[in-house]
N, CA, C and O atoms as CSV, one atom per row, in Angstrom:
chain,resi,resn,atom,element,x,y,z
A,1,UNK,N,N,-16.633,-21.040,5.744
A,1,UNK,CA,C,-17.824,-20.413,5.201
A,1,UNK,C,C,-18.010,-20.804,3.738
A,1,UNK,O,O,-16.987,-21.318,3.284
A,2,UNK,N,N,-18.824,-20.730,3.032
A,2,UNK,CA,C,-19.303,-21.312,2.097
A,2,UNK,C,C,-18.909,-20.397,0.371
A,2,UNK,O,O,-18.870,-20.696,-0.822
A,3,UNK,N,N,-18.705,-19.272,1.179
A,3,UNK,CA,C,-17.825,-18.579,-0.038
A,3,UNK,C,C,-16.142,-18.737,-0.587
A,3,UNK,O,O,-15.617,-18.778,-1.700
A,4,UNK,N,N,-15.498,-18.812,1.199
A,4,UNK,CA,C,-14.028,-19.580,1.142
A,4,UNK,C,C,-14.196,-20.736,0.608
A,4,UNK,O,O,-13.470,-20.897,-0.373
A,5,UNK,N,N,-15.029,-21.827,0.920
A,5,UNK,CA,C,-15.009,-23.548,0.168
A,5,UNK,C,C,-15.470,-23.613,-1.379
A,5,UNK,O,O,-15.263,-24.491,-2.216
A,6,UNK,N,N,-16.307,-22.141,-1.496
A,6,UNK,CA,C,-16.170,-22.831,-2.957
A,6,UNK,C,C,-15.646,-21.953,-3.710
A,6,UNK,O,O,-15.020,-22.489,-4.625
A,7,UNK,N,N,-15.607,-20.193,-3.752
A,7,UNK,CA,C,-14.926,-19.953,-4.602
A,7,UNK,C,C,-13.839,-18.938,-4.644
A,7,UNK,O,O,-13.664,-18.000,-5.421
A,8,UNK,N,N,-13.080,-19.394,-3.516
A,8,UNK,CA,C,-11.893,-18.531,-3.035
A,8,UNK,C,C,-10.478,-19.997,-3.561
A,8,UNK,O,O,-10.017,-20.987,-2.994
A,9,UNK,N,N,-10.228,-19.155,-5.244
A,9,UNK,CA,C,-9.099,-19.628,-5.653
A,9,UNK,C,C,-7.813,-20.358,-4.794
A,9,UNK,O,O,-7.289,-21.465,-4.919
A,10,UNK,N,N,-7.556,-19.243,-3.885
A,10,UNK,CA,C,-6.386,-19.562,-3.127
A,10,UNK,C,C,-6.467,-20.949,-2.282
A,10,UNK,O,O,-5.796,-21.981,-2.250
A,11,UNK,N,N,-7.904,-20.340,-1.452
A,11,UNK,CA,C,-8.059,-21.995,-0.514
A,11,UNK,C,C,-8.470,-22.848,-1.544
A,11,UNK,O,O,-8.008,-23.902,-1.107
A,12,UNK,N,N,-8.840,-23.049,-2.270
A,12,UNK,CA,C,-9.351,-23.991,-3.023
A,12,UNK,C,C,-8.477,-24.842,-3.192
A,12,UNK,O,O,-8.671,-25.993,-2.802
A,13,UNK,N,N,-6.835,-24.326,-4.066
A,13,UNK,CA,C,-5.979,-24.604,-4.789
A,13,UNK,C,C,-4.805,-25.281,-3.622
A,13,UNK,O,O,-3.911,-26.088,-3.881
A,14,UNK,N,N,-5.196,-24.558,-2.055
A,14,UNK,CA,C,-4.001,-24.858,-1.473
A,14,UNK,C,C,-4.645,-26.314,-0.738
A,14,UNK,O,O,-3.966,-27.321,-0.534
A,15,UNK,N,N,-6.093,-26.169,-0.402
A,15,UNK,CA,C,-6.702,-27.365,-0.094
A,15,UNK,C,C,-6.607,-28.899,-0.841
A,15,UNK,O,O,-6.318,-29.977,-0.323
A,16,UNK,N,N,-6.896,-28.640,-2.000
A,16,UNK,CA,C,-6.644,-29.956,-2.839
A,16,UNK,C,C,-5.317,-29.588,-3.609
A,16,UNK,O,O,-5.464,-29.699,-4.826
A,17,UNK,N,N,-4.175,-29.217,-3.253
A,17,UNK,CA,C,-2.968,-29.267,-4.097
A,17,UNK,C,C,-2.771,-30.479,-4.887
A,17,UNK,O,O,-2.527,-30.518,-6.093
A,18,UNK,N,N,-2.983,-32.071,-3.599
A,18,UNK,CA,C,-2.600,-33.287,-3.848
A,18,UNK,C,C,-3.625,-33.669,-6.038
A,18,UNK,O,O,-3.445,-34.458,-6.966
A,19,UNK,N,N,-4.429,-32.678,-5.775
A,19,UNK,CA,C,-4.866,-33.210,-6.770
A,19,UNK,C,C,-5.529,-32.027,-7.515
A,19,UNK,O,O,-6.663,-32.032,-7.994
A,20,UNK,N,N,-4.624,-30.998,-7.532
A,20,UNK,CA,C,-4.776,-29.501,-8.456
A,20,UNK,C,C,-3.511,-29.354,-8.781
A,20,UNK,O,O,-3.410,-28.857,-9.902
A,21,UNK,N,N,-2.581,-29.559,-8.314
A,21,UNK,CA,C,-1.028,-28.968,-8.306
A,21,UNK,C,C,-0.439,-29.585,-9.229
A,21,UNK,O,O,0.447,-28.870,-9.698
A,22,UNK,N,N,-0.533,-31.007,-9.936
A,22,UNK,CA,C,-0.267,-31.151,-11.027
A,22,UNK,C,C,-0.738,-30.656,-12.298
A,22,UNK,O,O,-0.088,-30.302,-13.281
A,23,UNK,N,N,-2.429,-30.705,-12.033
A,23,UNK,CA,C,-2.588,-29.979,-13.488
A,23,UNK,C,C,-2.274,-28.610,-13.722
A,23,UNK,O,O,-2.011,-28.332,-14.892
A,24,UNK,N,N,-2.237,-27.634,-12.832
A,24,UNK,CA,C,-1.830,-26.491,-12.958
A,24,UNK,C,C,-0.673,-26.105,-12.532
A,24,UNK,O,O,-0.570,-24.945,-12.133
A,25,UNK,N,N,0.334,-26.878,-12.517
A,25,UNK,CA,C,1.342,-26.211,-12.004
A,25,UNK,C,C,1.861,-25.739,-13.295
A,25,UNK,O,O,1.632,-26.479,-14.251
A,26,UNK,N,N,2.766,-24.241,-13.600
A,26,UNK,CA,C,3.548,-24.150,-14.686
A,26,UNK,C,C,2.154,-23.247,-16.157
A,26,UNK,O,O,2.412,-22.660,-17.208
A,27,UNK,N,N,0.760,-23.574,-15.468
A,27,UNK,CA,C,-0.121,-22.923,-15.995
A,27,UNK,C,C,-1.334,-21.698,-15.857
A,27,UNK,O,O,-2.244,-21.289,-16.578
A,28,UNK,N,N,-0.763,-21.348,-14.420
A,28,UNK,CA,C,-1.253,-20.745,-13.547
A,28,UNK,C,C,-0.468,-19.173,-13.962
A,28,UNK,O,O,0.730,-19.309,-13.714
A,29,UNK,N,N,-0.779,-17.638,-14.549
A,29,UNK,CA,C,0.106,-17.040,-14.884
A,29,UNK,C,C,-0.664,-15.823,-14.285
A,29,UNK,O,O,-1.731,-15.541,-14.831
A,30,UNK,N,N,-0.172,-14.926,-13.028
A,30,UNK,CA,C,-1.248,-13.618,-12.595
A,30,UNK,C,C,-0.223,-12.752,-12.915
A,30,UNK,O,O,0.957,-13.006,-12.674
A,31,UNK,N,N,-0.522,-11.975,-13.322
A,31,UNK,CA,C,-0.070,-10.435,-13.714
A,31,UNK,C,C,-0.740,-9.285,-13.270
A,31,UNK,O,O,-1.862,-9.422,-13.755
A,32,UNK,N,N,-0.724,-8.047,-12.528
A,32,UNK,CA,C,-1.215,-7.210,-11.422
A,32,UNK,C,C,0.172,-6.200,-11.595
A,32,UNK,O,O,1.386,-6.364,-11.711
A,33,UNK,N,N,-0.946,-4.872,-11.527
A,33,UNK,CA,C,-0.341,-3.772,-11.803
A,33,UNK,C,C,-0.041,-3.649,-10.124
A,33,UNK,O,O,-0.891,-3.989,-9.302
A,34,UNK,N,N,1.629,-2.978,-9.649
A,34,UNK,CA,C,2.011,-2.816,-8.425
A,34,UNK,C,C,0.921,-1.873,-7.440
A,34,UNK,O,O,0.545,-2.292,-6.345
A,35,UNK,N,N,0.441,-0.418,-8.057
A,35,UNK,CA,C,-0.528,0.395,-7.565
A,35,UNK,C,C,-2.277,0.337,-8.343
A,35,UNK,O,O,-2.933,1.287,-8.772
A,36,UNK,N,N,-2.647,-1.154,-8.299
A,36,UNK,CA,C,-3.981,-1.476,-9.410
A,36,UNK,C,C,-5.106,-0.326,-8.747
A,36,UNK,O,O,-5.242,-0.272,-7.524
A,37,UNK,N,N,-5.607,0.252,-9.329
A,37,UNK,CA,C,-7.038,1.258,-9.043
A,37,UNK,C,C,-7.898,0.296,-7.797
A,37,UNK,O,O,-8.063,0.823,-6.697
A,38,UNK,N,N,-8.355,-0.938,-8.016
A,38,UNK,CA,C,-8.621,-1.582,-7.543
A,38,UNK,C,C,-7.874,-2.347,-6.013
A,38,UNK,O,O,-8.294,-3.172,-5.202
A,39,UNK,N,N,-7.131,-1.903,-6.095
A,39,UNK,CA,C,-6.398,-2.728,-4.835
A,39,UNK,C,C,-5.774,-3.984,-5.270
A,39,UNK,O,O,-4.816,-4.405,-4.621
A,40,UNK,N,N,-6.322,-4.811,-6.577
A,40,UNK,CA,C,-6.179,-6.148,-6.503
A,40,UNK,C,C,-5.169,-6.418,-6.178
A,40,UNK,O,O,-5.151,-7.515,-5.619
A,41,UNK,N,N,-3.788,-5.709,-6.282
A,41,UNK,CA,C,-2.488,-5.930,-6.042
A,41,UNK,C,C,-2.539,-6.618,-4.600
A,41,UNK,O,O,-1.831,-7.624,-4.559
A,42,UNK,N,N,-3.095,-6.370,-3.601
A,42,UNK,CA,C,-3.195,-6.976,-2.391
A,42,UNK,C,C,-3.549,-8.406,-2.556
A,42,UNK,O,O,-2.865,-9.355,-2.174
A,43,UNK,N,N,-4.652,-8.459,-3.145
A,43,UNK,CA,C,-5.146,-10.119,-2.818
A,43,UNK,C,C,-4.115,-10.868,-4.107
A,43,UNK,O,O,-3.966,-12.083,-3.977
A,44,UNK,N,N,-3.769,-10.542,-4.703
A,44,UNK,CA,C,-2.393,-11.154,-5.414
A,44,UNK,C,C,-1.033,-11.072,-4.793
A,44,UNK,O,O,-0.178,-11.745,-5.369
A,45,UNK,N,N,-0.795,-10.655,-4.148
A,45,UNK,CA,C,0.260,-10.885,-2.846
A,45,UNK,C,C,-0.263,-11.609,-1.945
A,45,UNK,O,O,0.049,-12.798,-1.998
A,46,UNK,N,N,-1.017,-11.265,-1.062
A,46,UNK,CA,C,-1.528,-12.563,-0.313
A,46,UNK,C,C,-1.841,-14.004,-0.934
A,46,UNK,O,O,-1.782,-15.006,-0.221
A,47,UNK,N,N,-2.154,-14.064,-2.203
A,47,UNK,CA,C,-1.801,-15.351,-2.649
A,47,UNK,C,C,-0.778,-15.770,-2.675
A,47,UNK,O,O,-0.422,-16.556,-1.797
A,48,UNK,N,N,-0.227,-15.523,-3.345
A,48,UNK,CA,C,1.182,-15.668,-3.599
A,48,UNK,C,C,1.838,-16.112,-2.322
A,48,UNK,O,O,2.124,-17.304,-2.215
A,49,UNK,N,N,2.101,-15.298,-1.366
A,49,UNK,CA,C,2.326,-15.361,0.148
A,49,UNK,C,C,1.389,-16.536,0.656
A,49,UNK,O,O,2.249,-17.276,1.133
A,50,UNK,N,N,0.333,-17.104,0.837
A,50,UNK,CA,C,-0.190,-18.207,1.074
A,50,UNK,C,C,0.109,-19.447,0.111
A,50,UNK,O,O,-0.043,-20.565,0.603
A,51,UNK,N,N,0.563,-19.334,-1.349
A,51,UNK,CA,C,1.011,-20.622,-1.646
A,51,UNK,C,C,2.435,-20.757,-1.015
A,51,UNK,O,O,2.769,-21.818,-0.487
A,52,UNK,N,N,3.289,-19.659,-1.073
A,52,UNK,CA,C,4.520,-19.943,-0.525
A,52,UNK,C,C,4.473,-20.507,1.059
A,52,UNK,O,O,5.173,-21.490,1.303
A,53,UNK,N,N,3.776,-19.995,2.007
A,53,UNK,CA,C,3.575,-20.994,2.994
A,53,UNK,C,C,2.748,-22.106,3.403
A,53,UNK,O,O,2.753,-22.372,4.605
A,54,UNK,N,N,2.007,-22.834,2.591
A,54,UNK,CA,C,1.622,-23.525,2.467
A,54,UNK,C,C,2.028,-24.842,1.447
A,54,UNK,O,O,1.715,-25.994,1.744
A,55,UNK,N,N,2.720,-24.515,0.289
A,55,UNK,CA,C,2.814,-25.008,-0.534
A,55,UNK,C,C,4.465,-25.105,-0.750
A,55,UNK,O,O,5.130,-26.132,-0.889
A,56,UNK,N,N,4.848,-23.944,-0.737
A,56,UNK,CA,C,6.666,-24.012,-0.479
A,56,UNK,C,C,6.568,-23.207,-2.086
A,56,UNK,O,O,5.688,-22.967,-2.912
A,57,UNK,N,N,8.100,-22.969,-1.927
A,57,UNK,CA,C,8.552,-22.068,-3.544
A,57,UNK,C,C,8.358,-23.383,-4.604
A,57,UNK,O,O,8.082,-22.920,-5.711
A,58,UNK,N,N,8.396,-24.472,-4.629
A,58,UNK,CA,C,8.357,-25.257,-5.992
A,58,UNK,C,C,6.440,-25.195,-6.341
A,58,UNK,O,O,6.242,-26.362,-6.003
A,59,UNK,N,N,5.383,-24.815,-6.644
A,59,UNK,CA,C,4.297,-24.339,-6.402
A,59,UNK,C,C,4.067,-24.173,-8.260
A,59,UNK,O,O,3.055,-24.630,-8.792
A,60,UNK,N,N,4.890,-23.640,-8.867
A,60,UNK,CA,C,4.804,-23.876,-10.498
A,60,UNK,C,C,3.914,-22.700,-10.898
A,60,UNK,O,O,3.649,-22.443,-12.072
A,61,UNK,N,N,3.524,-22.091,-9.984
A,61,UNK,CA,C,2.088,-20.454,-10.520
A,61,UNK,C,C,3.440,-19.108,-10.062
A,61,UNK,O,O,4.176,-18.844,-9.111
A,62,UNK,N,N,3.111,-18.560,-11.481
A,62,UNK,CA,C,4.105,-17.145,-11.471
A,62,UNK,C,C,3.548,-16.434,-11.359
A,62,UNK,O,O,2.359,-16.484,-11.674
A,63,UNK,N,N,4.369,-14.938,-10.624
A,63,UNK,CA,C,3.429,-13.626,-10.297
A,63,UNK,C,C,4.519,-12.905,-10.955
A,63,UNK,O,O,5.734,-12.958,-11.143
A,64,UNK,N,N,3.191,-12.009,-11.282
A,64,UNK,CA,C,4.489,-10.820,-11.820
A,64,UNK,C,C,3.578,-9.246,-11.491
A,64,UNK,O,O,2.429,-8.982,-11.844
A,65,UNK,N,N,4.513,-8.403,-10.731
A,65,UNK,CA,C,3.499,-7.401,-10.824
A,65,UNK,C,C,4.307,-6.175,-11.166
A,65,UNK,O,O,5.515,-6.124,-10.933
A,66,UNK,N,N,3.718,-5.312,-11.650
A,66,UNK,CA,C,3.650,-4.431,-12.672
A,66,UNK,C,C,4.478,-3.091,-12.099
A,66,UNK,O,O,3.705,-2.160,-11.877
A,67,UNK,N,N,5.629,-2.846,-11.864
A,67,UNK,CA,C,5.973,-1.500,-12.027
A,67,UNK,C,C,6.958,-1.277,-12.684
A,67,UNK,O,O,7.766,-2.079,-13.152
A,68,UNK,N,N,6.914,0.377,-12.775
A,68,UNK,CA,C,7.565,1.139,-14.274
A,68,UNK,C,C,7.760,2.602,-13.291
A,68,UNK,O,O,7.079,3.294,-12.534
A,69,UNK,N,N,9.462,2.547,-13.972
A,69,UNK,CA,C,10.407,3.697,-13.031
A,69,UNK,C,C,9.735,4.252,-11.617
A,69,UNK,O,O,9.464,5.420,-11.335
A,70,UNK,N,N,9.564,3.147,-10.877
A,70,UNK,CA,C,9.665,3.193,-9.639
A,70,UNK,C,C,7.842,3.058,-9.127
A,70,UNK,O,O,7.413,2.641,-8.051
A,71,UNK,N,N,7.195,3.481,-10.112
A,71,UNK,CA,C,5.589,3.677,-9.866
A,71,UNK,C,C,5.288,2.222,-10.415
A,71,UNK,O,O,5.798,1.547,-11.309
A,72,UNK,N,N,4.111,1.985,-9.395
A,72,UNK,CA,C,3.278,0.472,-10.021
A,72,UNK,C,C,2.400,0.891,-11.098
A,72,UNK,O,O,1.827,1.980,-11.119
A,73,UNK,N,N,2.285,-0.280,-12.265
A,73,UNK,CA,C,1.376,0.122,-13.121
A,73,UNK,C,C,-0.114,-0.231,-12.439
A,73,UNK,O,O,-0.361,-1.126,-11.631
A,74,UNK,N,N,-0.845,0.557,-12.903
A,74,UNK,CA,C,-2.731,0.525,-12.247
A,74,UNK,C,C,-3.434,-0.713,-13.019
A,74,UNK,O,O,-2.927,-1.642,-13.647
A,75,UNK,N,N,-4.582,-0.438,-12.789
A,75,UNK,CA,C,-5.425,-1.584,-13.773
A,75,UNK,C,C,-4.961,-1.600,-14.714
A,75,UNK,O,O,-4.210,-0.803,-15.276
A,76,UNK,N,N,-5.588,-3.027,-15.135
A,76,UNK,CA,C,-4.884,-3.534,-16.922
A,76,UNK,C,C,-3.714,-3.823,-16.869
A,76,UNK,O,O,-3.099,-3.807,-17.935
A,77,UNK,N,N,-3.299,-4.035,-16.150
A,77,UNK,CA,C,-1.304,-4.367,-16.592
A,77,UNK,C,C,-1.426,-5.946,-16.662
A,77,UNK,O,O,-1.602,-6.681,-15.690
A,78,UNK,N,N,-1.313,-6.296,-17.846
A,78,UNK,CA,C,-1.196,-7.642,-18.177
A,78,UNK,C,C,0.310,-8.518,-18.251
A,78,UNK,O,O,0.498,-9.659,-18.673
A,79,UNK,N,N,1.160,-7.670,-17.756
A,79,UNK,CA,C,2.699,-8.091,-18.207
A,79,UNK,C,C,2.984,-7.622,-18.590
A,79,UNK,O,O,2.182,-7.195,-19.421
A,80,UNK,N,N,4.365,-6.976,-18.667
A,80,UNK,CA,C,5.161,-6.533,-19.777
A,80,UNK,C,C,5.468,-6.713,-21.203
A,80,UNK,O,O,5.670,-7.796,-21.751
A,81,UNK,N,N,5.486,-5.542,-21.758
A,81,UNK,CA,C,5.531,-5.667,-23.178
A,81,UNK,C,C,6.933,-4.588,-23.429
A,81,UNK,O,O,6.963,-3.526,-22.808
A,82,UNK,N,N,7.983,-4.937,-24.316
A,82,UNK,CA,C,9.151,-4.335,-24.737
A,82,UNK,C,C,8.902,-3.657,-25.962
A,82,UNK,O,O,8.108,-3.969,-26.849
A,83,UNK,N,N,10.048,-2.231,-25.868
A,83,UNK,CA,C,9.756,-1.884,-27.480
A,83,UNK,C,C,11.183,-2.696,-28.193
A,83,UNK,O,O,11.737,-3.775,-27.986
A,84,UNK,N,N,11.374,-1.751,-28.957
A,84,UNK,CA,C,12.884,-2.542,-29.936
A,84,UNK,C,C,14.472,-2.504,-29.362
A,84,UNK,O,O,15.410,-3.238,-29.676
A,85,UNK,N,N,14.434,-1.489,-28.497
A,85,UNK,CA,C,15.552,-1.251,-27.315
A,85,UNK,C,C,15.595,-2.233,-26.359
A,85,UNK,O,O,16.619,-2.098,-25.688
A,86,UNK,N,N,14.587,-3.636,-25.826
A,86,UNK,CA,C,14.553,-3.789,-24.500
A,86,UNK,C,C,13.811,-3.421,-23.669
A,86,UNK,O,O,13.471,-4.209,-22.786
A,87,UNK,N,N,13.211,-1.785,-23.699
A,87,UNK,CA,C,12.781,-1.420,-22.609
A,87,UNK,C,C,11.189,-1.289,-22.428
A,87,UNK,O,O,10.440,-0.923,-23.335
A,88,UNK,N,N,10.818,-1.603,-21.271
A,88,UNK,CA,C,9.301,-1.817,-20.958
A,88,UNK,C,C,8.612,-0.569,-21.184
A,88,UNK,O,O,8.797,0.541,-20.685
A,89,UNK,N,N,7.398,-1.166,-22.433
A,89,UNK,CA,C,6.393,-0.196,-22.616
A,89,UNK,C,C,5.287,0.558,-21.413
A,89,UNK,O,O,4.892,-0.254,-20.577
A,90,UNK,N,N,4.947,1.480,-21.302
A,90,UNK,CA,C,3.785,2.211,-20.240
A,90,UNK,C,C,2.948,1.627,-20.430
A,90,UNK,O,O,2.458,1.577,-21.558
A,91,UNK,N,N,2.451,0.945,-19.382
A,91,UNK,CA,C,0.962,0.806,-19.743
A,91,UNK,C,C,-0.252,1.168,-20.113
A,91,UNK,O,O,-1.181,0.427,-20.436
A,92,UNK,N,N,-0.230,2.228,-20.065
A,92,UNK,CA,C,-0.765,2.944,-21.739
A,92,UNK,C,C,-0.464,2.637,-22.907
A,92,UNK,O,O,-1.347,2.918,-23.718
A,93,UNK,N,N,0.441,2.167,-23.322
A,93,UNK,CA,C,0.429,1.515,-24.440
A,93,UNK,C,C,0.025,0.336,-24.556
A,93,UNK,O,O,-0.867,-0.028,-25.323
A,94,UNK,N,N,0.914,-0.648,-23.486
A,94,UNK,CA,C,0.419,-2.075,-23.287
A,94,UNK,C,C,-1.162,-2.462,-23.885
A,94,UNK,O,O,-1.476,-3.171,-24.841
A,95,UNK,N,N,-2.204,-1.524,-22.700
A,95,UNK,CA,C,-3.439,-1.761,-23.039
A,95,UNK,C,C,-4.093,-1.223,-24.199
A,95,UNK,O,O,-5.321,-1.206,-24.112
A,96,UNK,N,N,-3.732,-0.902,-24.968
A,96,UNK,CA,C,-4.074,-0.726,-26.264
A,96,UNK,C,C,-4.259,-2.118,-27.108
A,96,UNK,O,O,-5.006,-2.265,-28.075
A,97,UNK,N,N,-3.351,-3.166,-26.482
A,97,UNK,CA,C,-3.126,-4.192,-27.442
A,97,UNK,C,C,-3.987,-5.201,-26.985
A,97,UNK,O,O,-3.794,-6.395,-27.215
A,98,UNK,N,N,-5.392,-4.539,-26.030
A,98,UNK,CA,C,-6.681,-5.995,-25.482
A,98,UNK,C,C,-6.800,-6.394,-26.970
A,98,UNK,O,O,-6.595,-5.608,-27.894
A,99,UNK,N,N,-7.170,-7.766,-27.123
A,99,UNK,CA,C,-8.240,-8.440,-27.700
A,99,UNK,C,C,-10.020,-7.640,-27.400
A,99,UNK,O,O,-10.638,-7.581,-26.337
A,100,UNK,N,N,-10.302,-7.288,-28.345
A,100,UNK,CA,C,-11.469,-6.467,-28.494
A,100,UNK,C,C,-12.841,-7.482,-28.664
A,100,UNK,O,O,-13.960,-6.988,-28.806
């Protein structure tokens, strides 16, 4: 369908690997809160899960998703951020630090 061919990231990326997978490999960086308001956490696992079978673990795009003492962080979780101990800030704080 014409929305998968042109702007569904995943097929896009797994379709032309031969000639996407170099420039982006290693530059590709998703970050997703474990319980996002949005759900997105799903279609960022299913990616993930479709490059790995399609593409195999050497694939060069990192996921990282977001939980804190046992709960997923929600929208906005851009990655982890540490205080001076080591230990991962709430994301409540995190998002304080958008670019405005």
């Amino acid at each position: 369908n014409h929305w998968k061919e042109n702007y569904d990231l995943a097929n896009i990326l797994v379709r032309d690997w031969e000639t996407l997978g170099p420039k982006v490999s290693g530059r590709l960086h998703f970050a997703v809160g474990g319980s996002d308001s949005f759900y997105l956490d799903n279609a960022v696992y299913d990616f993930q899960q479709l490059l790995l079978s399609e593409i195999g673990e050497d694939h060069g795009v990192t996921f990282e998703f977001g939980a804190h003492q046992g709960l997923g962080f929600q929208h906005c979780f851009r990655g982890y951020e540490y205080d001076e101990n080591g230990e991962p800030l709430p994301n409540s704080i995190t998002r304080l630090t958008y670019p405005q």
